[in-house]
C-alpha positions in Angstrom: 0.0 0.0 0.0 1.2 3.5 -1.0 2.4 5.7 1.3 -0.2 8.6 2.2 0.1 11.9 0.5 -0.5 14.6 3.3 1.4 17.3 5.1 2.4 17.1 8.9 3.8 19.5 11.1 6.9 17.6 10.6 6.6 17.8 6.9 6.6 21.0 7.0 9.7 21.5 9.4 11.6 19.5 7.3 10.8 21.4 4.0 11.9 24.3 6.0 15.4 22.7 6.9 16.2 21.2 3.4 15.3 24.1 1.5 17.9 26.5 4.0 20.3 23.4 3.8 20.1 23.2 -0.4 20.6 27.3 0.2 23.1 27.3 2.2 25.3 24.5 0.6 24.1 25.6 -3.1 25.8 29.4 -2.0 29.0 27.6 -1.0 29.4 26.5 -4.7 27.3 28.9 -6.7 30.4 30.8 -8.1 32.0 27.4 -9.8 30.8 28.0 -13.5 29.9 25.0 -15.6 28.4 26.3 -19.1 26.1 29.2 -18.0 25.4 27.4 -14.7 26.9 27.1 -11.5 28.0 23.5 -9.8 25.8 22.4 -7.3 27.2 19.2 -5.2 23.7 20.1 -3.3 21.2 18.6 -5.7 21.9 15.7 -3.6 20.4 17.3 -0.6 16.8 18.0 -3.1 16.6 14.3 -4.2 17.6 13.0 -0.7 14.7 14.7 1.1 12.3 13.6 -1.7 13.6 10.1 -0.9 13.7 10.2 2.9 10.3 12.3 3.2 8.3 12.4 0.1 7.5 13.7 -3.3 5.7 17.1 -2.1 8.4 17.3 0.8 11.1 17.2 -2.2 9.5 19.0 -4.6 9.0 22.2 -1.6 13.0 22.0 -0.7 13.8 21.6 -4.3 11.6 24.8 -5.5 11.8 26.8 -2.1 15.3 26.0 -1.5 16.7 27.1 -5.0 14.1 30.5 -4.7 16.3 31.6 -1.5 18.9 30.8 -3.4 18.4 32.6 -6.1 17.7 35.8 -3.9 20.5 35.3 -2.1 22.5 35.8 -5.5 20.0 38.8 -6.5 18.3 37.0 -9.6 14.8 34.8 -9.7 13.8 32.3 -11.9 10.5 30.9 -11.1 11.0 28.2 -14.1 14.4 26.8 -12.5 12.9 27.2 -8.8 9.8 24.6 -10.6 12.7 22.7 -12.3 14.7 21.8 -9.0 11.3 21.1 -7.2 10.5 18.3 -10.0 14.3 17.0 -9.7 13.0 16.5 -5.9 9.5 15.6 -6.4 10.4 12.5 -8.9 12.8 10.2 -6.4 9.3 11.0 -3.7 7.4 8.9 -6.0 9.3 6.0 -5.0 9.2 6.5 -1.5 5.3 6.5 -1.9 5.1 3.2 -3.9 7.3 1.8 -1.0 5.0 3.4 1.8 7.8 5.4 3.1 10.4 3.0 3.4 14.0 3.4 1.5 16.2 0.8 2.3 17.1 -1.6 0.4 19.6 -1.7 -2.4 16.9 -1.4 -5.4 15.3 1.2 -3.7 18.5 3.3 -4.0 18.9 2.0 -7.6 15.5 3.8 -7.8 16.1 6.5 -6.3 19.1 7.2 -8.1 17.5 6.6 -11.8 14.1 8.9 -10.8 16.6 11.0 -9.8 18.7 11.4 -12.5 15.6 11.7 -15.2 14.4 14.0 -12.3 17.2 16.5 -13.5 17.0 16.1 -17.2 12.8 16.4 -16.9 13.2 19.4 -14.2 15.5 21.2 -16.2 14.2 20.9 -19.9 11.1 22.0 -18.1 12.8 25.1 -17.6 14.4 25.3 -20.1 11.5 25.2 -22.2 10.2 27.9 -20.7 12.8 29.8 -21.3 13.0 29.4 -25.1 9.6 30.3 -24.8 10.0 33.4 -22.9 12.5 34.2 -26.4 15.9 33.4 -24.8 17.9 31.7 -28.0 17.6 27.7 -28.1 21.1 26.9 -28.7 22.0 29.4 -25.2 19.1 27.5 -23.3 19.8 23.8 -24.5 23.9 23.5 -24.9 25.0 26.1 -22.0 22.4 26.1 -19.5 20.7 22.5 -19.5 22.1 19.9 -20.7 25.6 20.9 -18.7 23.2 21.8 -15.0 21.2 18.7 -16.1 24.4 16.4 -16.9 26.4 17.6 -13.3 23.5 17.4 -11.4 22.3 13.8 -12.0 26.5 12.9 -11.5 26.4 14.1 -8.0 22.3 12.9 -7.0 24.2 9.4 -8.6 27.1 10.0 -6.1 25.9 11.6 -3.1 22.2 10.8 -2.8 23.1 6.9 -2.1 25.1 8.3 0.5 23.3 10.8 2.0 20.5 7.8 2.5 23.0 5.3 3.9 23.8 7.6 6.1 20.6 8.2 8.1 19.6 4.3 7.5 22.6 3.1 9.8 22.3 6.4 12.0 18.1 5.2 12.6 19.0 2.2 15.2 21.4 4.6 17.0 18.6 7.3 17.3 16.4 5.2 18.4 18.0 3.7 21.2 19.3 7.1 22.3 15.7 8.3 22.8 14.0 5.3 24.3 
């Protein structure tokens, strides 16, 4: 059985704390150019919160967390903000089929392929917009997505795993700590 689809109060924290956490970390690499874009190692921290929590938990940190940071770097681009939230939503959708639970090594294989097609979808998506809004194809398509796109899904293949691992074998030790 699916996993249900409503917001808690913890949801809600958490969408807070990834979205300043994908911010944060996104500033801490946002001057590295690749193409037109910037690096960002902290995709991983988008598609890991979609895993962990949820499609509309990942899709909020995805979209909220790249607004701040685009206003943190004085620019806004509502299409990219929508783009990252998809590259967050679409790993979620695995956490729902397997009612919440991510643990096993195909659901990381999972996680990892929604992921990466998370980051070519997301970004197209904006990008298409984009061309739309008159900005020249060939600037859109060869500097702006396909290089964001093609180093994003690298480090959500990379880190996300990780990320995930992480808090799996960390789980037993919280709970014993707080019983």
């Amino acid at each position: 059985m699916p996993a249900k689809l409503t917001i808690s109060t913890k949801d809600i924290v958490l969408m807070g704390i990834g979205a300043a956490m994908y911010a944060i970390f996104g500033s801490a690499t946002f001057f590295i150019p690749v193409g037109g874009v910037s690096l960002r190692p902290a995709i991983a921290i988008v598609t890991f919160f979609g895993a962990m929590y949820g499609p509309i938990v990942g899709f909020v940190v995805g979209a909220l967390g790249n607004l701040l940071l685009d206003f943190t770097w004085g620019s806004f681009w509502w299409n990219w903000d929508v783009g990252v939230g998809i590259i967050g939503l679409l790993p979620g959708i695995w956490w729902y089929l397997r009612n919440g639970e991510i643990s096993t090594s195909k659901d990381l294989a999972m996680v990892v392929i929604l992921g990466v097609i998370g980051c070519f979808v997301g970004l197209f998506f904006a990008g298409l917009i984009d061309i739309a809004m008159g900005i020249p194809f060939e600037i859109v398509i060869y500097a702006w997505v396909i290089p964001a796109a093609v180093t994003d899904a690298i480090f959500v293949a990379i880190l996300t795993p990780i990320f995930i691992q992480a808090v799996n074998s960390a789980k037993p030790k919280l709970l014993e700590e707080s019983e």
